[in-house]
mmCIF file as gemmi writes it, N, C-alpha and C atoms, coordinates in Angstrom:
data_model
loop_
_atom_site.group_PDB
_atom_site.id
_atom_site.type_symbol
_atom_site.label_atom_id
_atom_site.label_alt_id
_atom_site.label_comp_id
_atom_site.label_asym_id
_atom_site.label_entity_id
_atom_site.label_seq_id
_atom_site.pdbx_PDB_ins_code
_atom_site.Cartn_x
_atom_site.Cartn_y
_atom_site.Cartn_z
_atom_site.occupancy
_atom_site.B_iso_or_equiv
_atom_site.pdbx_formal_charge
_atom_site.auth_seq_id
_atom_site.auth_asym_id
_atom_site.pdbx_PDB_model_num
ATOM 1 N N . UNK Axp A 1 ? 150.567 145.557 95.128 1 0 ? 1 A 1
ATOM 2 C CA . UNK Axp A 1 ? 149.762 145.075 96.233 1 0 ? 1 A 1
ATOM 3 C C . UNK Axp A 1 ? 148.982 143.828 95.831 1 0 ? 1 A 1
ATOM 4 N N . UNK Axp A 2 ? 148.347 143.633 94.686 1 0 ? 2 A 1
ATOM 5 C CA . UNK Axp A 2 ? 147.741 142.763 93.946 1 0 ? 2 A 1
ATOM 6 C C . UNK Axp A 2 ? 148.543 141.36 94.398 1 0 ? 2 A 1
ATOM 7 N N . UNK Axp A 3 ? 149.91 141.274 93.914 1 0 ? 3 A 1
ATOM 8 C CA . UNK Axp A 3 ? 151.01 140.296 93.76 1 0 ? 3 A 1
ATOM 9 C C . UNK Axp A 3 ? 151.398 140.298 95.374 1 0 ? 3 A 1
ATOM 10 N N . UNK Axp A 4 ? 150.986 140.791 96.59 1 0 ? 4 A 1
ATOM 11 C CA . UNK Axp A 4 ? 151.034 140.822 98.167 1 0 ? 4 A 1
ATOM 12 C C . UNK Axp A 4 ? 150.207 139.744 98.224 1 0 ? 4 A 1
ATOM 13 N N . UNK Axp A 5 ? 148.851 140.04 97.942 1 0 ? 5 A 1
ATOM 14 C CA . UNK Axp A 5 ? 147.993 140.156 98.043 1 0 ? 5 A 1
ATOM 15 C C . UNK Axp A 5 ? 147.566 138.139 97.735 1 0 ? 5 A 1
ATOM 16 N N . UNK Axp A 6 ? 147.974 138.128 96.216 1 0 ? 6 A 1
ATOM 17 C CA . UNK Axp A 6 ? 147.635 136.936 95.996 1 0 ? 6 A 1
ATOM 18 C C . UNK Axp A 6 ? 148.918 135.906 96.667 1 0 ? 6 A 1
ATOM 19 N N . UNK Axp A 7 ? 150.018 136.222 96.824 1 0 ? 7 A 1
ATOM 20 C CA . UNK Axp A 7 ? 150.677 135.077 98.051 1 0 ? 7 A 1
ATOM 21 C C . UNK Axp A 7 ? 150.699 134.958 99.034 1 0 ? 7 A 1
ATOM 22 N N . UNK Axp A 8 ? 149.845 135.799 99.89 1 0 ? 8 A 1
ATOM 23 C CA . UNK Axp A 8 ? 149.337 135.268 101.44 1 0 ? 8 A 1
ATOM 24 C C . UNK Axp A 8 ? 148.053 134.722 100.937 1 0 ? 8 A 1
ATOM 25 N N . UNK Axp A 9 ? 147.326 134.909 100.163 1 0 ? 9 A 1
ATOM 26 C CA . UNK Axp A 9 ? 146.119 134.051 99.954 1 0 ? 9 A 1
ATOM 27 C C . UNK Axp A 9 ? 146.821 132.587 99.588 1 0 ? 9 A 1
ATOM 28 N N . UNK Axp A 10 ? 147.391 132.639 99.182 1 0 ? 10 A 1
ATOM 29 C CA . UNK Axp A 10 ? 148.39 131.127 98.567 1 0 ? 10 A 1
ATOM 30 C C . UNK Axp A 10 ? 149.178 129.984 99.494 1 0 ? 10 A 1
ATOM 31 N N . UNK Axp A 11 ? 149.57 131.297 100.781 1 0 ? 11 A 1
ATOM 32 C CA . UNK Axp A 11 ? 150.245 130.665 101.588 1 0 ? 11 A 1
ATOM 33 C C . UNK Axp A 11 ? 149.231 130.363 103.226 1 0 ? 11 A 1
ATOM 34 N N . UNK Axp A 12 ? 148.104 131.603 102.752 1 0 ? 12 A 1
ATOM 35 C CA . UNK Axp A 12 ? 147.097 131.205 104.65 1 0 ? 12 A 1
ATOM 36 C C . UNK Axp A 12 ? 145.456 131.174 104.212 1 0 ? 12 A 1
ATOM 37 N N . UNK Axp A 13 ? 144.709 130.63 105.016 1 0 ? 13 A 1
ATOM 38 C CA . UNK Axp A 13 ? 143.546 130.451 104.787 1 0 ? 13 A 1
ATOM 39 C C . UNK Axp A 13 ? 142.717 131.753 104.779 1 0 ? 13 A 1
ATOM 40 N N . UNK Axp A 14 ? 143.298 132.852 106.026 1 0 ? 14 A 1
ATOM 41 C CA . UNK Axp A 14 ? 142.841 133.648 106.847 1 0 ? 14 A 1
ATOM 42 C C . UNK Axp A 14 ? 144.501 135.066 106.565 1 0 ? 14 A 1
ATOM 43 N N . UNK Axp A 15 ? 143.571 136.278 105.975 1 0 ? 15 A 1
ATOM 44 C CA . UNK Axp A 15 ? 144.788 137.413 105.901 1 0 ? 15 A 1
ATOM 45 C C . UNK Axp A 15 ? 144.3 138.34 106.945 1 0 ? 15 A 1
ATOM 46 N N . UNK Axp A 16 ? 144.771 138.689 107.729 1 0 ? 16 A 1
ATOM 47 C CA . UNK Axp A 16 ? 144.595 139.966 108.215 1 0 ? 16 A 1
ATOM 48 C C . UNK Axp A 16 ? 145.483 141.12 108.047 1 0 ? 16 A 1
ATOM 49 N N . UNK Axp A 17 ? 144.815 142.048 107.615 1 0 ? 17 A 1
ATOM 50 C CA . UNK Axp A 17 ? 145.36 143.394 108.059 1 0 ? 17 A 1
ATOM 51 C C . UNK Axp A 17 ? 144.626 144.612 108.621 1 0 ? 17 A 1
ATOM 52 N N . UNK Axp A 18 ? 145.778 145.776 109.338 1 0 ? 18 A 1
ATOM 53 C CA . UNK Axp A 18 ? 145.063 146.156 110.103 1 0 ? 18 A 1
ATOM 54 C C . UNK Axp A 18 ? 145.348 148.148 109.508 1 0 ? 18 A 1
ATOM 55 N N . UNK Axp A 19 ? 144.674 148.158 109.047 1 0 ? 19 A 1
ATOM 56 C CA . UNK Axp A 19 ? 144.862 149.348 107.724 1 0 ? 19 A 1
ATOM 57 C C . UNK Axp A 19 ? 144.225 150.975 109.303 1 0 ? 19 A 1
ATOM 58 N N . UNK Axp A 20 ? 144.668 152.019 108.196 1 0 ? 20 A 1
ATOM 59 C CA . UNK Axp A 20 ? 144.867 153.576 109.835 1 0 ? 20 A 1
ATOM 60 C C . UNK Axp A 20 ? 143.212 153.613 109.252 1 0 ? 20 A 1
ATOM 61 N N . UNK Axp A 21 ? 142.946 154.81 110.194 1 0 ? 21 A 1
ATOM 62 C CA . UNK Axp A 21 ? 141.514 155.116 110.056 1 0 ? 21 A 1
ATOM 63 C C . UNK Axp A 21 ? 141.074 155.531 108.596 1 0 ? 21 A 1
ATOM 64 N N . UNK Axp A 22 ? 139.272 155.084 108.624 1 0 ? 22 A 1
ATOM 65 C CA . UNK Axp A 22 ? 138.803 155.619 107.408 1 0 ? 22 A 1
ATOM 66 C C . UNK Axp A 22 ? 138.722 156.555 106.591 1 0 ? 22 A 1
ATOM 67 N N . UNK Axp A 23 ? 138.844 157.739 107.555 1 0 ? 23 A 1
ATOM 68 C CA . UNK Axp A 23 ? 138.141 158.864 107.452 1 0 ? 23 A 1
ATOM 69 C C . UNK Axp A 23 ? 139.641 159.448 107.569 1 0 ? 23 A 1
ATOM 70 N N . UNK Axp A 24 ? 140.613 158.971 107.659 1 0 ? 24 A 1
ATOM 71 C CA . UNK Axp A 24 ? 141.707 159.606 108.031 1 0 ? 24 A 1
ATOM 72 C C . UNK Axp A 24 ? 142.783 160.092 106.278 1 0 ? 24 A 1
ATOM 73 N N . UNK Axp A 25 ? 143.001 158.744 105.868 1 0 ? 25 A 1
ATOM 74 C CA . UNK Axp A 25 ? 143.759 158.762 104.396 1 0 ? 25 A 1
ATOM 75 C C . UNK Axp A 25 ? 143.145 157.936 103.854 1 0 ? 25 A 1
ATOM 76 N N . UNK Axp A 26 ? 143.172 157.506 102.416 1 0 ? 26 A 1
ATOM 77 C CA . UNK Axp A 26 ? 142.222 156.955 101.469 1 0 ? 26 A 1
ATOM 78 C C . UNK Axp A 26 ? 143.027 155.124 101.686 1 0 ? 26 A 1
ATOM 79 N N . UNK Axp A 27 ? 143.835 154.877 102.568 1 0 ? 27 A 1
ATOM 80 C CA . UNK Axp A 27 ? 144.625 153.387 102.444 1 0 ? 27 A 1
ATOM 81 C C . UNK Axp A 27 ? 143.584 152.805 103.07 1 0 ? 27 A 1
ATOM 82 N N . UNK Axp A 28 ? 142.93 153.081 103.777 1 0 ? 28 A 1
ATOM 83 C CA . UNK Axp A 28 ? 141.881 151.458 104.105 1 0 ? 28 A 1
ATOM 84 C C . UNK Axp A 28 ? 141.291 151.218 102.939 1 0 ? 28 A 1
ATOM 85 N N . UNK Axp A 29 ? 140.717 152.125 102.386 1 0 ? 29 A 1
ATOM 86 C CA . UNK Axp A 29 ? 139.564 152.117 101.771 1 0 ? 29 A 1
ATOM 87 C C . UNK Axp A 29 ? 140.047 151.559 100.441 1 0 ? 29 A 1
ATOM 88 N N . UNK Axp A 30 ? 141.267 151.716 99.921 1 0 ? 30 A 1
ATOM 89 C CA . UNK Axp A 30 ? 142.116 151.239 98.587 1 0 ? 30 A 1
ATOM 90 C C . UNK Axp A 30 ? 142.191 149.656 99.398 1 0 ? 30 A 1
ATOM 91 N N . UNK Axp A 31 ? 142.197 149.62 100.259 1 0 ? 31 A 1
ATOM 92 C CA . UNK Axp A 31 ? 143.285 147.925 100.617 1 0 ? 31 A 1
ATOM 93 C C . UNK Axp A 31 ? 141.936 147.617 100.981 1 0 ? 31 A 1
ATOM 94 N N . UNK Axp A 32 ? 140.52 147.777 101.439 1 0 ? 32 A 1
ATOM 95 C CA . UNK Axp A 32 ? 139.582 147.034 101.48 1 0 ? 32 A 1
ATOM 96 C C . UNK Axp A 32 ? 139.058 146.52 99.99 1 0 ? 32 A 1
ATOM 97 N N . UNK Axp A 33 ? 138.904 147.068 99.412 1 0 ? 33 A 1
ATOM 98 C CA . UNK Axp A 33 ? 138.2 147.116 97.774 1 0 ? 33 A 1
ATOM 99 C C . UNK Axp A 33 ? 139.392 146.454 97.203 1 0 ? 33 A 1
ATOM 100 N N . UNK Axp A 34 ? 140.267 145.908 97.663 1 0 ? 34 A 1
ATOM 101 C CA . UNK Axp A 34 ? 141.108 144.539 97.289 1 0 ? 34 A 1
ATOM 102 C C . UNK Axp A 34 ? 141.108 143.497 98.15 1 0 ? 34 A 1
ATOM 103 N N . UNK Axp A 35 ? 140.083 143.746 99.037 1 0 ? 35 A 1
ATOM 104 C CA . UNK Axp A 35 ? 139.786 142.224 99.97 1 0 ? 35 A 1
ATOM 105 C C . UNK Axp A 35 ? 138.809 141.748 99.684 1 0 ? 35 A 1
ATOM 106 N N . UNK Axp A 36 ? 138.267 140.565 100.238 1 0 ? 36 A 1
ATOM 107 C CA . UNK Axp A 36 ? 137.061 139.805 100.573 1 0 ? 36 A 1
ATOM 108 C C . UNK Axp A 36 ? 136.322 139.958 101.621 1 0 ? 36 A 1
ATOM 109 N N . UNK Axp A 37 ? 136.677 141.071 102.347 1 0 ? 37 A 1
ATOM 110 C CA . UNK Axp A 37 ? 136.02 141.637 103.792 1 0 ? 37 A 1
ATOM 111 C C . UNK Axp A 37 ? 136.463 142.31 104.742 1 0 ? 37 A 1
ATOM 112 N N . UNK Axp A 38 ? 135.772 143.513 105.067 1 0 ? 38 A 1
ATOM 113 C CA . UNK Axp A 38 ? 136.052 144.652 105.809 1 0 ? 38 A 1
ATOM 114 C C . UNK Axp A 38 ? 135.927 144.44 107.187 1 0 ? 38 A 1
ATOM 115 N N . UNK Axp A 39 ? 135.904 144.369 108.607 1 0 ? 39 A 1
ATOM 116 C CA . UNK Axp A 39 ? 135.481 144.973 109.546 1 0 ? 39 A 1
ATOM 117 C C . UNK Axp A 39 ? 136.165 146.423 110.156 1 0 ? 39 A 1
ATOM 118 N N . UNK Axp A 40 ? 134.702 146.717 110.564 1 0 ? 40 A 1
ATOM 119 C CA . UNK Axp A 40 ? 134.9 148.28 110.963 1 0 ? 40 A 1
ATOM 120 C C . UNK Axp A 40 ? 135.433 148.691 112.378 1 0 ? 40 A 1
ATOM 121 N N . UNK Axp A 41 ? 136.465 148.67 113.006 1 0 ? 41 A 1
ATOM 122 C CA . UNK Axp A 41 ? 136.519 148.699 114.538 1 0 ? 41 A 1
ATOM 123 C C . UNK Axp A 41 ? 136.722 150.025 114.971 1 0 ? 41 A 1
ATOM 124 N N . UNK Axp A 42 ? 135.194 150.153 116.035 1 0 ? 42 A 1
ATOM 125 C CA . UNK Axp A 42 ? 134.788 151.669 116.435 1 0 ? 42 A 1
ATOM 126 C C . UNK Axp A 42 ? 135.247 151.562 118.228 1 0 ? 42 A 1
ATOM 127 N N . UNK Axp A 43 ? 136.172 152.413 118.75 1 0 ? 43 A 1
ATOM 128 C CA . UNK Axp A 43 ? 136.017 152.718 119.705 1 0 ? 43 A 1
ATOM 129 C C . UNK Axp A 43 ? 135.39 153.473 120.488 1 0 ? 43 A 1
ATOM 130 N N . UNK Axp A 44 ? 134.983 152.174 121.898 1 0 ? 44 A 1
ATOM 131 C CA . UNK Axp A 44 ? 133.73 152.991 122.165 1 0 ? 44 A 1
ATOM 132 C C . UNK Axp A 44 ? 134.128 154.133 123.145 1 0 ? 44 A 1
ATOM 133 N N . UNK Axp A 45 ? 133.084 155.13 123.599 1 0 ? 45 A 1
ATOM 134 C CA . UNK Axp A 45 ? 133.81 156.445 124.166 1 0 ? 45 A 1
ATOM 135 C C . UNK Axp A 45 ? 134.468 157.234 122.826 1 0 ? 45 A 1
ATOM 136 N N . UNK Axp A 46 ? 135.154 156.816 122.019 1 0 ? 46 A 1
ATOM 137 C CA . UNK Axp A 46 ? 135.874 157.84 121.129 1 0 ? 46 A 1
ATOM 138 C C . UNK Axp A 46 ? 135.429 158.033 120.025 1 0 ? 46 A 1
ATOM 139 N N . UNK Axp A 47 ? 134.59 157.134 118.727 1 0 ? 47 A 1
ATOM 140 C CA . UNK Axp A 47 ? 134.499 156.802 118.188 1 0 ? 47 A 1
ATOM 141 C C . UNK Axp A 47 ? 132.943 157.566 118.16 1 0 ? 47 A 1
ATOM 142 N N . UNK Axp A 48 ? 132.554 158.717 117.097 1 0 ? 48 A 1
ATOM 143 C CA . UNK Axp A 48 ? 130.83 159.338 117.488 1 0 ? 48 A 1
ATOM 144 C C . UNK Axp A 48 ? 130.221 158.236 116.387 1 0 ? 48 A 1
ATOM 145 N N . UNK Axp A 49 ? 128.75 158.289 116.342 1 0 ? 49 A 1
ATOM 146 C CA . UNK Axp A 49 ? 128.342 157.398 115.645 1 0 ? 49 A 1
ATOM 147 C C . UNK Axp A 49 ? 127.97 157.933 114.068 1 0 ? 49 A 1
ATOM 148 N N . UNK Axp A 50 ? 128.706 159.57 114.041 1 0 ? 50 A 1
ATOM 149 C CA . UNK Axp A 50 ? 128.35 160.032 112.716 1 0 ? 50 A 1
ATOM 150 C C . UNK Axp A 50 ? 129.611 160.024 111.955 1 0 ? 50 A 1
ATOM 151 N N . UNK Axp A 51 ? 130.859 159.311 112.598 1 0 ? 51 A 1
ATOM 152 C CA . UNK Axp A 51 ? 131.808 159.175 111.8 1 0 ? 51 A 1
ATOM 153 C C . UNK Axp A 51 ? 132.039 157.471 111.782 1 0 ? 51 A 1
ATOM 154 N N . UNK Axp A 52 ? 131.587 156.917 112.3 1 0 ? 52 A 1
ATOM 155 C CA . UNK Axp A 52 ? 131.335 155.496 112.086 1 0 ? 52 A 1
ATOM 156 C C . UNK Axp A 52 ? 130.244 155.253 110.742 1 0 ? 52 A 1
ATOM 157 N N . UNK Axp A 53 ? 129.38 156.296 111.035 1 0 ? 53 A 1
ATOM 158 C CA . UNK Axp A 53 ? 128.688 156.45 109.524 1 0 ? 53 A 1
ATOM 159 C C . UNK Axp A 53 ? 129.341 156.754 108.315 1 0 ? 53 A 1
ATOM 160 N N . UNK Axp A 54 ? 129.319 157.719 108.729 1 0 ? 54 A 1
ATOM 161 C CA . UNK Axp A 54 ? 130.78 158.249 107.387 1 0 ? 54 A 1
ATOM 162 C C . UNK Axp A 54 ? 131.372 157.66 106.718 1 0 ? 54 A 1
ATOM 163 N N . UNK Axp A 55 ? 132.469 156.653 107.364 1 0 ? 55 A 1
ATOM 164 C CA . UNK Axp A 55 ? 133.315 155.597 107.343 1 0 ? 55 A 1
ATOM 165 C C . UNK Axp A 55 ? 132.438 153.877 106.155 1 0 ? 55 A 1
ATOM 166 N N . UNK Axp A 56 ? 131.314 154.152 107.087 1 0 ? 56 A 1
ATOM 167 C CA . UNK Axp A 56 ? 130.867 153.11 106.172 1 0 ? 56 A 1
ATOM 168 C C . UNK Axp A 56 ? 130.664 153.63 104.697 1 0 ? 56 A 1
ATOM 169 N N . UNK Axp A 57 ? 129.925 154.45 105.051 1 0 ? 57 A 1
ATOM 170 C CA . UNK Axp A 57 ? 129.716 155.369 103.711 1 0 ? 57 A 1
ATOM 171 C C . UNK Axp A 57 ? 131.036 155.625 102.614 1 0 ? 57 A 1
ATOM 172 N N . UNK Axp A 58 ? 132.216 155.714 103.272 1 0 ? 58 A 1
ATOM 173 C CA . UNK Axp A 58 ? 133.292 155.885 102.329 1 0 ? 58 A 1
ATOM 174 C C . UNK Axp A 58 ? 133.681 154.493 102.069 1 0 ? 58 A 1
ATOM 175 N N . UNK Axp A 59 ? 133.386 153.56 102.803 1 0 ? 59 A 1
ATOM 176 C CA . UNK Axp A 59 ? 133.908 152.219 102.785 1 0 ? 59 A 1
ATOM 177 C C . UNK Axp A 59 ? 132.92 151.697 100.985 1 0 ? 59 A 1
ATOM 178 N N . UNK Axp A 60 ? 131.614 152.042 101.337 1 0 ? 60 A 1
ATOM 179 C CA . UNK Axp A 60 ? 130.765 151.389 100.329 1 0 ? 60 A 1
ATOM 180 C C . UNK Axp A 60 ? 130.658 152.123 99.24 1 0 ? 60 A 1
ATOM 181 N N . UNK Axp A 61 ? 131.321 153.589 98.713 1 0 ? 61 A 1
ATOM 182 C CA . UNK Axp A 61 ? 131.508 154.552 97.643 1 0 ? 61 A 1
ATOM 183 C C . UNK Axp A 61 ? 132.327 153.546 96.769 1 0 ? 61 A 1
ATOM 184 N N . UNK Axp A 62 ? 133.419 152.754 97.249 1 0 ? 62 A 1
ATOM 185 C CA . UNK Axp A 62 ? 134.546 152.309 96.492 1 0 ? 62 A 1
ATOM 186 C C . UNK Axp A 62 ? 134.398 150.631 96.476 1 0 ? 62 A 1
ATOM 187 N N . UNK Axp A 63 ? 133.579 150.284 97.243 1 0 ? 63 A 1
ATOM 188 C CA . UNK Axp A 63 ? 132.951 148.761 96.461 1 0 ? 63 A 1
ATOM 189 C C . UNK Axp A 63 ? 133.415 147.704 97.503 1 0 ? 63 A 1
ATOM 190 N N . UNK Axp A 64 ? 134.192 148.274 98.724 1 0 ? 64 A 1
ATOM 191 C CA . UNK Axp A 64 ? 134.354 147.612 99.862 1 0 ? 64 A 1
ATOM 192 C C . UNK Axp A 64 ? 132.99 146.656 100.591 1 0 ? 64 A 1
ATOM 193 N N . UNK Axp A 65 ? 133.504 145.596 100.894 1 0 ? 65 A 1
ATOM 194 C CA . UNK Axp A 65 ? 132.041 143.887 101.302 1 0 ? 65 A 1
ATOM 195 C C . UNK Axp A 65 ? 132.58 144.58 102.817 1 0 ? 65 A 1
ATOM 196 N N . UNK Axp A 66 ? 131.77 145.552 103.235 1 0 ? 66 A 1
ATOM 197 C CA . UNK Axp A 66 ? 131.764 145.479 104.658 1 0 ? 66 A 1
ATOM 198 C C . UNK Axp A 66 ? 131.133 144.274 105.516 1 0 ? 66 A 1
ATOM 199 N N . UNK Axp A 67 ? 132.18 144.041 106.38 1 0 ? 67 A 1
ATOM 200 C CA . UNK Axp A 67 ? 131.271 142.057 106.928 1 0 ? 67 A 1
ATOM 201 C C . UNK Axp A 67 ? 130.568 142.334 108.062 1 0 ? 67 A 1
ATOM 202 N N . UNK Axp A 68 ? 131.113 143.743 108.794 1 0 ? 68 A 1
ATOM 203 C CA . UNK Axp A 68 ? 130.344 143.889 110.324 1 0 ? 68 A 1
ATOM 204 C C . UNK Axp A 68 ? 131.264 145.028 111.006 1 0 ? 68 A 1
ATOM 205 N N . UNK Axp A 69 ? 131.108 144.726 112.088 1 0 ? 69 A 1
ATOM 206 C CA . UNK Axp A 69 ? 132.317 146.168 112.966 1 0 ? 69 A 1
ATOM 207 C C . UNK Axp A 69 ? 132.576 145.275 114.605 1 0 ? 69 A 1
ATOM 208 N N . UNK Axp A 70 ? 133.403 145.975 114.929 1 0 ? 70 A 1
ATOM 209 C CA . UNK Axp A 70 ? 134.046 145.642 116.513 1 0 ? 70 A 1
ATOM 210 C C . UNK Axp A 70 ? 133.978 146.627 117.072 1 0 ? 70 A 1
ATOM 211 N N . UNK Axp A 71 ? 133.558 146.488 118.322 1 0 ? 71 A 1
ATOM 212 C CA . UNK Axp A 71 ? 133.551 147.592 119.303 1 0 ? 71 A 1
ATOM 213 C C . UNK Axp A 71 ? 134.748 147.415 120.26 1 0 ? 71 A 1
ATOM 214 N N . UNK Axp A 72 ? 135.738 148.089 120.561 1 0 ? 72 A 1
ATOM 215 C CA . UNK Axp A 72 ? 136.228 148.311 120.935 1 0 ? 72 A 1
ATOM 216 C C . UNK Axp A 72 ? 136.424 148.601 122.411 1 0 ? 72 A 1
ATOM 217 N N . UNK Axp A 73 ? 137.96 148.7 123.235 1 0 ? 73 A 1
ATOM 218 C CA . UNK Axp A 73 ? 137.652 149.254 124.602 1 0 ? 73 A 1
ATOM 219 C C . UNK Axp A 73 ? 136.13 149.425 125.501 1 0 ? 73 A 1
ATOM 220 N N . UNK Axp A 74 ? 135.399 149.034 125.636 1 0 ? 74 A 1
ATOM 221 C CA . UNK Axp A 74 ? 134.325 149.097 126.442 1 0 ? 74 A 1
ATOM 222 C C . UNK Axp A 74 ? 134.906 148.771 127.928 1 0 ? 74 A 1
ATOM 223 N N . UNK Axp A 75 ? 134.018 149.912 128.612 1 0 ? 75 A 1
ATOM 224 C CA . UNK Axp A 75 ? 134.94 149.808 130.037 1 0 ? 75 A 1
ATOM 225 C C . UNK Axp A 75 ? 134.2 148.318 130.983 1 0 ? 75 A 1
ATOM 226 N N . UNK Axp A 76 ? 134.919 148.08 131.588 1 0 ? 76 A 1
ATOM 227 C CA . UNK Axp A 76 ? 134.649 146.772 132.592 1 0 ? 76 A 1
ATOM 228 C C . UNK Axp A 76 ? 133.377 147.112 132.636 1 0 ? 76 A 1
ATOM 229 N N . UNK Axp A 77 ? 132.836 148.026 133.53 1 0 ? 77 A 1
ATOM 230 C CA . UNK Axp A 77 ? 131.652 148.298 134.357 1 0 ? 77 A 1
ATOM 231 C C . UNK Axp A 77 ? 130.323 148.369 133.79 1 0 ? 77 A 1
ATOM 232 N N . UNK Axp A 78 ? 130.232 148.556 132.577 1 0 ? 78 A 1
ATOM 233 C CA . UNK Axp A 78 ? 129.473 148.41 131.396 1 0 ? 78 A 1
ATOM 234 C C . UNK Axp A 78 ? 128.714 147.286 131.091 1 0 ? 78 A 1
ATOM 235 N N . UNK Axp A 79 ? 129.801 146.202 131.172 1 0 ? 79 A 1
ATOM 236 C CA . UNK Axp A 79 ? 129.558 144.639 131.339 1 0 ? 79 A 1
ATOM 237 C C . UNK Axp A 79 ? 129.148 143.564 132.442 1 0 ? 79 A 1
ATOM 238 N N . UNK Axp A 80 ? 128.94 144.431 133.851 1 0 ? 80 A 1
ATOM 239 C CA . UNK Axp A 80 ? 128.652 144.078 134.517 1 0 ? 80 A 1
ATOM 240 C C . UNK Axp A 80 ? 127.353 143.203 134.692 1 0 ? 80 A 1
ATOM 241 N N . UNK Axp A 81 ? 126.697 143.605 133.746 1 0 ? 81 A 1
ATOM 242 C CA . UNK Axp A 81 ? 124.879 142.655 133.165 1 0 ? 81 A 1
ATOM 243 C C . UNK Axp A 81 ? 124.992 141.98 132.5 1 0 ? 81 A 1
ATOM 244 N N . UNK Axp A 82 ? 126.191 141.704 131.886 1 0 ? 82 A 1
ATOM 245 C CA . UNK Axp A 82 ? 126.405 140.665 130.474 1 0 ? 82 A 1
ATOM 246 C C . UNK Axp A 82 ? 126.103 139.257 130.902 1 0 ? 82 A 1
């Protein structure tokens, strides 16, 4: 992954990937703690705010630069004051 890792840095300014849940199998959390930055994307409605905790919490056990989070799906009507 290392040798993945360093030729898209070689070849793009900007890597994304889009790794399964935190809390689910230990692969985000291995493939964050080989990046330069995490975001956390919580869906809203699905997503409670004690496993969004969690998540960070497992994110920062293993040395992951959490940068921020995305909220997700938010319904239209919500935004209606924006």
């Amino acid at each position: 992954m290392d040798d993945v890792l360093a030729a898209l840095k070689a070849e793009a300014d900007i890597v994304v990937f889009d790794a399964p849940p935190v809390l689910g199998v230990t692969d985000a959390a291995l493939l964050g703690a080989k990046t330069d930055g995490v975001l956390l994307v919580v869906r809203a409605g699905a997503t409670r705010r004690d496993a969004a905790a969690r998540a960070k919490e497992a994110l920062a056990r293993v040395g992951v630069n959490l940068v921020g989070a995305v909220l997700v799906n938010v319904p239209r009507a919500s935004m209606a004051g924006y």
